[in-house]
N, C-alpha and C positions, 0 to 999 in steps of 0.2 A: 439687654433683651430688645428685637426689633419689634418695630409694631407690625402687622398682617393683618389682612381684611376679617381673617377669621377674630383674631384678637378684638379688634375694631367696634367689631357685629356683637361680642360676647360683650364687653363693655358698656355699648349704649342698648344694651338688650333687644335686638333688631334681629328677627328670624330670616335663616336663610332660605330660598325658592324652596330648598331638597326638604327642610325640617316643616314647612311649610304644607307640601306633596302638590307644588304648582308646577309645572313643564317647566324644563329646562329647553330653551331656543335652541341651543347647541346638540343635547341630546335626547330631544324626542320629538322633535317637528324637522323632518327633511327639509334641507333646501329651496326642494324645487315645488313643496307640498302649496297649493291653492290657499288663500284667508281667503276665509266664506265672508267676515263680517270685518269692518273698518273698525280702530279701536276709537276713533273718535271721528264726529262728522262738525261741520261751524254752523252755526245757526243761521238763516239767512239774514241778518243783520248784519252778521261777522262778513258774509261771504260779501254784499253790499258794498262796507266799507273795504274790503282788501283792497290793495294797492293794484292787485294781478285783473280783479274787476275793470278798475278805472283805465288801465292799459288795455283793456280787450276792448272797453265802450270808446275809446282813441281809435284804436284801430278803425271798429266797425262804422265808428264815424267819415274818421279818413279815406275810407277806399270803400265804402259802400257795401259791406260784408253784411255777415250774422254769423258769429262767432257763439257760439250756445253756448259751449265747453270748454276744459281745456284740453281737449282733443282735439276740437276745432282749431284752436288757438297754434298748438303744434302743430297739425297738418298745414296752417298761412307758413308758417315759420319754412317748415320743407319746402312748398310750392312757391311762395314768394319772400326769398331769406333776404334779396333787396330792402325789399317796403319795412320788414321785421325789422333788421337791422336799424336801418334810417330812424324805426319807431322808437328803437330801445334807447 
């Protein structure tokens, strides 16, 4: 007999999304539908120490920016993909 996810789930007693009545990604949220709300945000501690932080404070250091975001962070990358590069 093979094993299958269903068998699996039945075993370590683990509810499936459908037995559950949580949304299925696949079928009941469109592709192209808007998240209104982030399922998780970093603490600004977290966000402090990122690595993507200490690269954005290099930068702004280096070429005399302000880089708020990382919106900002991608639009240097578009407009100066040189200086980006070099950074990375």
């Amino acid at each position: 007999m093979g094993t299958t996810a269903a068998s699996v789930s039945a075993a370590l007693s683990v509810p499936s999304a459908r037995s559950m009545n949580l949304p299925s990604a696949t079928r009941e949220v469109p592709y192209n539908s808007p998240v209104s709300l982030p399922l998780w945000t970093p603490s600004p501690a977290r966000i402090a120490g990122a690595r993507i932080t200490a690269f954005i404070r290099e930068l702004e250091a280096a070429h005399d920016l302000d880089l708020p975001d990382y919106a900002a962070l991608y639009q240097f990358s578009i407009d100066r993909p040189a200086d980006f590069w070099r950074a990375v």
